[in-house]
N, CA, C and O atoms as a CHARMM CRD file, in Angstrom:
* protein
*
  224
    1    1 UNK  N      0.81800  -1.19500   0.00000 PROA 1      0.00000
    2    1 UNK  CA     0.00000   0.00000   0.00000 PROA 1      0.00000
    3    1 UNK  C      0.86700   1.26700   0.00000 PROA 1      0.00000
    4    1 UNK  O      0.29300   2.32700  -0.24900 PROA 1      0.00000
    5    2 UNK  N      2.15600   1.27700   0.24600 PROA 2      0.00000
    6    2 UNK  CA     2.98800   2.17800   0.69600 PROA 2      0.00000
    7    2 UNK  C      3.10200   2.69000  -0.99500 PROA 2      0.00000
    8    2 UNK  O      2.81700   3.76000  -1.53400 PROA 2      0.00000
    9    3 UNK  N      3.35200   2.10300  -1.23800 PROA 3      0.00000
   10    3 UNK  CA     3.99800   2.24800  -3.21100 PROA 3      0.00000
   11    3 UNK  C      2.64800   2.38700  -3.79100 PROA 3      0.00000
   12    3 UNK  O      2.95500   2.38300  -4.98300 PROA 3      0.00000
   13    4 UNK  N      1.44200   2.50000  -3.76800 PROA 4      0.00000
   14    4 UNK  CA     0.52900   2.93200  -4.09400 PROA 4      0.00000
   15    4 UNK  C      0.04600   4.64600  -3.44400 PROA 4      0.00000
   16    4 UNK  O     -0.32700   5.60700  -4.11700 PROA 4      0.00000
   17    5 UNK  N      0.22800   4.55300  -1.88000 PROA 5      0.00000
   18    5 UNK  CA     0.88500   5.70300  -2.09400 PROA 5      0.00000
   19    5 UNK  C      1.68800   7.20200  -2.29800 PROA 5      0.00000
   20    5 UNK  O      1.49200   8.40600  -2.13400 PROA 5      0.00000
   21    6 UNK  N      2.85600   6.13900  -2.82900 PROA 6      0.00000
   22    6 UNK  CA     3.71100   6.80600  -3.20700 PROA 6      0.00000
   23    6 UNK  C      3.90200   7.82100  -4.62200 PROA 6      0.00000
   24    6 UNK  O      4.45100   8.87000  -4.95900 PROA 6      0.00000
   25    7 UNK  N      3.11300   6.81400  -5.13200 PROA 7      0.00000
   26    7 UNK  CA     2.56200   6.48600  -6.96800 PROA 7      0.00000
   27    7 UNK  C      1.30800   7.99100  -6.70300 PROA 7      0.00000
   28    7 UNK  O      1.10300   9.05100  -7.29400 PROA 7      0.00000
   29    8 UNK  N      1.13200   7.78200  -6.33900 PROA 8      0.00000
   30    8 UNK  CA    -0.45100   8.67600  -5.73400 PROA 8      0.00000
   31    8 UNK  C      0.27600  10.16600  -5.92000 PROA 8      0.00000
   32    8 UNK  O      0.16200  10.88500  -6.91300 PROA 8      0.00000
   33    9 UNK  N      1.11900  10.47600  -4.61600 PROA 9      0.00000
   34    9 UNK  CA     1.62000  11.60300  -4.41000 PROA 9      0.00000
   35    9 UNK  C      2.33500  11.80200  -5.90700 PROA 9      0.00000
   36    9 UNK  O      1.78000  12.21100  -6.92700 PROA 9      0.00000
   37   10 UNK  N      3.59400  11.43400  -5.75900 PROA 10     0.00000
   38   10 UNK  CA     4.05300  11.53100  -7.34500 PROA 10     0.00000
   39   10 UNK  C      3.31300  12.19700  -8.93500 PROA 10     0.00000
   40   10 UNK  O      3.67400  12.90800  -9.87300 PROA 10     0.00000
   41   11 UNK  N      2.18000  11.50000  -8.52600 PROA 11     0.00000
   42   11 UNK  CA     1.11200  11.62400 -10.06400 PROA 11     0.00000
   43   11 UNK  C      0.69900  13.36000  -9.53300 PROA 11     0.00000
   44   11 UNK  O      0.32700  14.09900 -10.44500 PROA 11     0.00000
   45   12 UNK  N      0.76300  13.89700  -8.26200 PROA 12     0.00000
   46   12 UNK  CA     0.23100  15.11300  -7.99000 PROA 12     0.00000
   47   12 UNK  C      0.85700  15.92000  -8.69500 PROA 12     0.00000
   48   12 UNK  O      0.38000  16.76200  -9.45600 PROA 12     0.00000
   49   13 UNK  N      2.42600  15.60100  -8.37600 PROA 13     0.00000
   50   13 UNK  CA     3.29700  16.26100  -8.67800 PROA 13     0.00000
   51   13 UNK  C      3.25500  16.67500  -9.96600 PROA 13     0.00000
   52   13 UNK  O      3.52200  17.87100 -10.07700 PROA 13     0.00000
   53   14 UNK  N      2.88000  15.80000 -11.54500 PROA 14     0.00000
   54   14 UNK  CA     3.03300  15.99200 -12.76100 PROA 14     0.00000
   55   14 UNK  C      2.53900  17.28900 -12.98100 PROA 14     0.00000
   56   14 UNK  O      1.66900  17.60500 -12.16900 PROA 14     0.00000
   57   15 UNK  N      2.85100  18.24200 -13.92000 PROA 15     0.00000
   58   15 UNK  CA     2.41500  19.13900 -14.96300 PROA 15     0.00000
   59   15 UNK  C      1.80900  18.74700 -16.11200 PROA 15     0.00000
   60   15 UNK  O      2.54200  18.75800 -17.10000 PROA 15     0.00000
   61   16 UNK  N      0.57600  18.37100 -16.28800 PROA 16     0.00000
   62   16 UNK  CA    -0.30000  18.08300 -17.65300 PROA 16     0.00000
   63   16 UNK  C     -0.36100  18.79900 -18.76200 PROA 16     0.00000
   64   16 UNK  O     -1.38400  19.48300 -18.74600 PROA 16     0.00000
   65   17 UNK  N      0.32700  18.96700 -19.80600 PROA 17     0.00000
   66   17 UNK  CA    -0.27900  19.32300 -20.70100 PROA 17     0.00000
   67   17 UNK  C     -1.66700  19.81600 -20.99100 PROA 17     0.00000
   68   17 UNK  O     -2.60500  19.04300 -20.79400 PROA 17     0.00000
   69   18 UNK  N     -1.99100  21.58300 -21.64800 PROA 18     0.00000
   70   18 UNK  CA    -3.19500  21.59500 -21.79700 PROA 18     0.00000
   71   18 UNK  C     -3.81200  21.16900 -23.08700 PROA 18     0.00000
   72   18 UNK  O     -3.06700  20.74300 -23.97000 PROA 18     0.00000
   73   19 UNK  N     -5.49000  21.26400 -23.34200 PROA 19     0.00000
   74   19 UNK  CA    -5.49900  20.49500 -24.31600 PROA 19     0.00000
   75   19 UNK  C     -4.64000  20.84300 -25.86000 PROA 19     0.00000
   76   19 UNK  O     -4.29200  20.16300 -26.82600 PROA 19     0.00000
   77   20 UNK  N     -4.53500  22.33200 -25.45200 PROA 20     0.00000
   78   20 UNK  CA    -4.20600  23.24600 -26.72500 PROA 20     0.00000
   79   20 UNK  C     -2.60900  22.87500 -27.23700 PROA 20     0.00000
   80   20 UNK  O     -2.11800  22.99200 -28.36000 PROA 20     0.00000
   81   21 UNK  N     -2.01700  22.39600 -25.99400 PROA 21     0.00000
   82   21 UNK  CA    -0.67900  21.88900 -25.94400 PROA 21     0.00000
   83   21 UNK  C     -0.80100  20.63900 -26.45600 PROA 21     0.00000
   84   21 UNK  O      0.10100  20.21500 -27.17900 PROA 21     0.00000
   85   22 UNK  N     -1.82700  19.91500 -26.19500 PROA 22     0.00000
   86   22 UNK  CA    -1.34100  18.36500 -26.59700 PROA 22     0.00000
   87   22 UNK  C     -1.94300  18.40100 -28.23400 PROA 22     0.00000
   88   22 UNK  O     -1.72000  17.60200 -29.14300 PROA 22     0.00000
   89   23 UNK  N     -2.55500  19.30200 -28.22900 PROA 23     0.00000
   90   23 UNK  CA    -3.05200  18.75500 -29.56800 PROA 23     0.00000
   91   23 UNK  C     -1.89000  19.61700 -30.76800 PROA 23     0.00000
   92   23 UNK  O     -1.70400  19.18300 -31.90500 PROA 23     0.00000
   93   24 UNK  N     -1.37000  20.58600 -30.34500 PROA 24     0.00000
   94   24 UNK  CA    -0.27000  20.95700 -31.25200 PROA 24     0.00000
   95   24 UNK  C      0.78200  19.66000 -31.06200 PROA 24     0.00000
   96   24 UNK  O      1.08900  19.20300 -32.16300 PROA 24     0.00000
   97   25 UNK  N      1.24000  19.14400 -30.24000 PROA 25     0.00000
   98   25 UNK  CA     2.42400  18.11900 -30.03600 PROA 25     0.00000
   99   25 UNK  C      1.97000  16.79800 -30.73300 PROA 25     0.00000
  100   25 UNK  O      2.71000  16.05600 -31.38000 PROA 25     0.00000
  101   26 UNK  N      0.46700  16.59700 -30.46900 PROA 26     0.00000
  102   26 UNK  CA     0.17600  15.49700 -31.92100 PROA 26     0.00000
  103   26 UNK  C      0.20500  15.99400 -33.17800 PROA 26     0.00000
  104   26 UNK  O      0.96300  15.45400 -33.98400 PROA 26     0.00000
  105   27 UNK  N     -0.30200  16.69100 -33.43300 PROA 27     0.00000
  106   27 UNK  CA     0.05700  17.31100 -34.81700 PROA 27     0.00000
  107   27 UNK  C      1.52100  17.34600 -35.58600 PROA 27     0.00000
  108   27 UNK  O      1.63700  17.05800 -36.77700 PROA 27     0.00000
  109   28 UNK  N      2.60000  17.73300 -34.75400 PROA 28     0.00000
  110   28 UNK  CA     3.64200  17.62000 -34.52100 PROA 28     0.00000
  111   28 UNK  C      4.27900  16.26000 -35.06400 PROA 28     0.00000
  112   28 UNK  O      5.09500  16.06800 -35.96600 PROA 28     0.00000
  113   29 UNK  N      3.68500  15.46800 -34.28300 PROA 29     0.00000
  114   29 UNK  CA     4.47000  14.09100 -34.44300 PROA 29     0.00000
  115   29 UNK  C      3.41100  13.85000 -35.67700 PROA 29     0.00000
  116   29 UNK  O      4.30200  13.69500 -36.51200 PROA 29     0.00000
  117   30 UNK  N      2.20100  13.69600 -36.44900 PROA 30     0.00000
  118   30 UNK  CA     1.91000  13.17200 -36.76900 PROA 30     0.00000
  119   30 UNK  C      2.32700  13.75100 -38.60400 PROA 30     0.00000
  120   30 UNK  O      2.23800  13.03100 -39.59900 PROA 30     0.00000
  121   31 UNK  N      2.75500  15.16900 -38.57800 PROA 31     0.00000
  122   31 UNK  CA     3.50400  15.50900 -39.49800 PROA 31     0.00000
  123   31 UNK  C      4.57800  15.40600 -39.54600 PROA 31     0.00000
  124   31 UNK  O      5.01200  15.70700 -40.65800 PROA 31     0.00000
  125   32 UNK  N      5.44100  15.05500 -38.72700 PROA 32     0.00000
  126   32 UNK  CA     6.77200  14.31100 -38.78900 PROA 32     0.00000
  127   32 UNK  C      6.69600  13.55100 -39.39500 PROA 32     0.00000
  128   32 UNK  O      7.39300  13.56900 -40.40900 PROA 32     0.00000
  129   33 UNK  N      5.65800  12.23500 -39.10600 PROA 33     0.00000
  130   33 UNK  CA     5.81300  10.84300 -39.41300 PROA 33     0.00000
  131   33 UNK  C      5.59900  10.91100 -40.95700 PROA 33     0.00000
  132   33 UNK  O      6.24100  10.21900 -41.74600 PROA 33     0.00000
  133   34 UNK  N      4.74800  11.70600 -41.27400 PROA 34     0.00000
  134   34 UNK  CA     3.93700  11.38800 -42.23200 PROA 34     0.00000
  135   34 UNK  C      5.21900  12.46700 -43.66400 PROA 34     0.00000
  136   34 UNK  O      5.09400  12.36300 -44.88500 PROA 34     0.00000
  137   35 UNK  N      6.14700  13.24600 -43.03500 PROA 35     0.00000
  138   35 UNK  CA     7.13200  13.71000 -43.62800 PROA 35     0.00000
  139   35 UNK  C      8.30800  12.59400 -43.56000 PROA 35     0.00000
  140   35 UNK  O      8.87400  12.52100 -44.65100 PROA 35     0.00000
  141   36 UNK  N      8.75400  11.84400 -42.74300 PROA 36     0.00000
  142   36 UNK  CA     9.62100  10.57300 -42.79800 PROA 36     0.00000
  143   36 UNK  C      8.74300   9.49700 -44.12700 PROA 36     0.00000
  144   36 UNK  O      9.30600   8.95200 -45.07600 PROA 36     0.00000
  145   37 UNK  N      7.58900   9.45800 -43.86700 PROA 37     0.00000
  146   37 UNK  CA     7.57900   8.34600 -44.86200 PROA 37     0.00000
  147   37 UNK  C      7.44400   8.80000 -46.01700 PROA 37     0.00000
  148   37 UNK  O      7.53200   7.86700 -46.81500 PROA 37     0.00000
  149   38 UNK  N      7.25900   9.85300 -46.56200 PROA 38     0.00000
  150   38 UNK  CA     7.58300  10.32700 -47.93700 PROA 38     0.00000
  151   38 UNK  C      8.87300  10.46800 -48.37000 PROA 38     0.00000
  152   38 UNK  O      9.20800  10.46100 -49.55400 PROA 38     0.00000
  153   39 UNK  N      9.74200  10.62200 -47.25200 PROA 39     0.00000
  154   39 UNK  CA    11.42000  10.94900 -47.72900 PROA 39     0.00000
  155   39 UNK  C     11.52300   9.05200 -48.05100 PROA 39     0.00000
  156   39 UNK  O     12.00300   8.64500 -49.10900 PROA 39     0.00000
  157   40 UNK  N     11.07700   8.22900 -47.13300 PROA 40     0.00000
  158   40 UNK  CA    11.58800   7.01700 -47.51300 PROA 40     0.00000
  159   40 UNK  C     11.00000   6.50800 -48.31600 PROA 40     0.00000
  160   40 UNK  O     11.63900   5.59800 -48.84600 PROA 40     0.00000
  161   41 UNK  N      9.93500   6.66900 -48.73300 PROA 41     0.00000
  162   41 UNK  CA     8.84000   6.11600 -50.10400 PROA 41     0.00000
  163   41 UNK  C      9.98200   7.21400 -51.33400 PROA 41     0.00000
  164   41 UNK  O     10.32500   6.62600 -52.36000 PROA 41     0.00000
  165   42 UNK  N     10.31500   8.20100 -51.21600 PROA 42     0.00000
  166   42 UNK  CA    11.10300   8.95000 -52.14700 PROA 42     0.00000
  167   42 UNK  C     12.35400   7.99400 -52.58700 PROA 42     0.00000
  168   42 UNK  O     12.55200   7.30400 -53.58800 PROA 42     0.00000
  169   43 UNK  N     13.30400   8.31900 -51.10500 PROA 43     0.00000
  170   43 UNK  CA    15.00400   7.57800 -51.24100 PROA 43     0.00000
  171   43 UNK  C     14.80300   5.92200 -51.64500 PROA 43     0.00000
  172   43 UNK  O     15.61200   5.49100 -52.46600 PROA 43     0.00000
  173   44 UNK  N     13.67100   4.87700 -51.06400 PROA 44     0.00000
  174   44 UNK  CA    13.79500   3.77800 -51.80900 PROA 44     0.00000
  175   44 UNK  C     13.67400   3.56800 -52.80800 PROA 44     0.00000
  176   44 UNK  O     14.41300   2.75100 -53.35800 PROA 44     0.00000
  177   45 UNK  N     12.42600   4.38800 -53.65000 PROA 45     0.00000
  178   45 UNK  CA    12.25200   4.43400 -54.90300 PROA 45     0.00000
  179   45 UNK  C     13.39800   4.76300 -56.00700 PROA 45     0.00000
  180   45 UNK  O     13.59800   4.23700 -57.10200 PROA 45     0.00000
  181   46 UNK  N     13.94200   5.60000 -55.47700 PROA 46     0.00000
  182   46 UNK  CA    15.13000   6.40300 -56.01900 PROA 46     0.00000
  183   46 UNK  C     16.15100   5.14600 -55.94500 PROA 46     0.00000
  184   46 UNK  O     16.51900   4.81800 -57.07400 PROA 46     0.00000
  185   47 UNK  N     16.64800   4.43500 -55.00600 PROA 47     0.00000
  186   47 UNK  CA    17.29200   3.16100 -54.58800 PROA 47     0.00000
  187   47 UNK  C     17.00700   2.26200 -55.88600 PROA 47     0.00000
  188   47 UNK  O     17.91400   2.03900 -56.68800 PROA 47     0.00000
  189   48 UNK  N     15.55700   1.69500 -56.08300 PROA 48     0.00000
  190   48 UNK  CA    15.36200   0.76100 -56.65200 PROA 48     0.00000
  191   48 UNK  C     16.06700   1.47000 -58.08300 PROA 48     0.00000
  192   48 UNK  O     17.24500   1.51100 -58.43800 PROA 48     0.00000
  193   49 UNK  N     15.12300   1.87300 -58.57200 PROA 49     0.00000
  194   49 UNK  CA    15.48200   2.78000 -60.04000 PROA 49     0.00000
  195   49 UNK  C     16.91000   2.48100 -60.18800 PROA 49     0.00000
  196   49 UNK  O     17.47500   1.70600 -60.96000 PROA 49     0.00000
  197   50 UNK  N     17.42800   3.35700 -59.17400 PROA 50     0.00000
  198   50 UNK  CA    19.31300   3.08700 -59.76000 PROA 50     0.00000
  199   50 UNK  C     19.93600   1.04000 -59.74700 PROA 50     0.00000
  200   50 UNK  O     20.90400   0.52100 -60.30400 PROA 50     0.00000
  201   51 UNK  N     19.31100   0.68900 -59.23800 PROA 51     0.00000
  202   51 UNK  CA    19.58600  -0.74000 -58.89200 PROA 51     0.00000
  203   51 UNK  C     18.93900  -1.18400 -60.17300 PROA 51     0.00000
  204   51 UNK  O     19.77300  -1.68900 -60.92400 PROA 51     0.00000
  205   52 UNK  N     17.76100  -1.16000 -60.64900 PROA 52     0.00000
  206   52 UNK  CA    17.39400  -1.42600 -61.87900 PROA 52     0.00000
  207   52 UNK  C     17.90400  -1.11800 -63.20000 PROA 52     0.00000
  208   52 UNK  O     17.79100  -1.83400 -64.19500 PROA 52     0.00000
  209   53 UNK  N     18.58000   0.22100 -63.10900 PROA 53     0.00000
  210   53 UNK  CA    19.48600   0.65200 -64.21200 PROA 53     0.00000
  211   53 UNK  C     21.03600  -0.21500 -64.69600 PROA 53     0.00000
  212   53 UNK  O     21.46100  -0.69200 -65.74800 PROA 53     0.00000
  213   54 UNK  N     21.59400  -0.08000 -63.15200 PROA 54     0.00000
  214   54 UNK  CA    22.49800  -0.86500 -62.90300 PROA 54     0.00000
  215   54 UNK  C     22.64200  -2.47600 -62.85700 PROA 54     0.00000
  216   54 UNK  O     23.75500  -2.98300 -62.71500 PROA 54     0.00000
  217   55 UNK  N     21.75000  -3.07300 -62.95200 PROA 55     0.00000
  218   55 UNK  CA    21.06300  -4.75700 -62.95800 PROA 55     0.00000
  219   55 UNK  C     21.09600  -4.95800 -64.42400 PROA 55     0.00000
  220   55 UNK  O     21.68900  -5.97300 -64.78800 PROA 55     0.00000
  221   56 UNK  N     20.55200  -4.15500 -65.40000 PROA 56     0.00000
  222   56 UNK  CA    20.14000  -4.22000 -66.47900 PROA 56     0.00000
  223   56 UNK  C     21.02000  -4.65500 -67.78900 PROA 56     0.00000
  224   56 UNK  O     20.49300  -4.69600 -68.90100 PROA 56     0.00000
C-alpha cells in the first residue's frame, strides 16, 4: 500500500499538458511521421530505379 501511495503523491506532482498543448504536439508528431515516410517512399524508390538501371 505504501507504493501505491507513493505512486499517488508523485502523479500530484506531474504538470499536464493543456489540451491546446497536446493537440499541437500530436500534430507535430503526426507531421513528422507522415514527412519521414515520404522521404523514404522517395530515397527507396530512387534506390530501386538506380539498382534497376544498374542490374540491367
Amino acid at each position: 500500500m505504501k507504493f501505491i501511495k507513493s505512486v499517488r503523491d508523485e502523479m500530484k506532482k506531474v504538470t499536464w499538458p493543456s489540451k491546446k498543448q497536446l493537440r499541437k504536439d500530436t500534430l507535430i508528431v503526426i507531421e513528422t511521421t507522415v514527412l519521414f515516410a515520404i522521404l523514404f517512399f522517395v530515397m527507396d524508390t530512387a534506390i530501386q530505379t538506380a539498382f534497376g538501371w544498374i542490374l540491367r
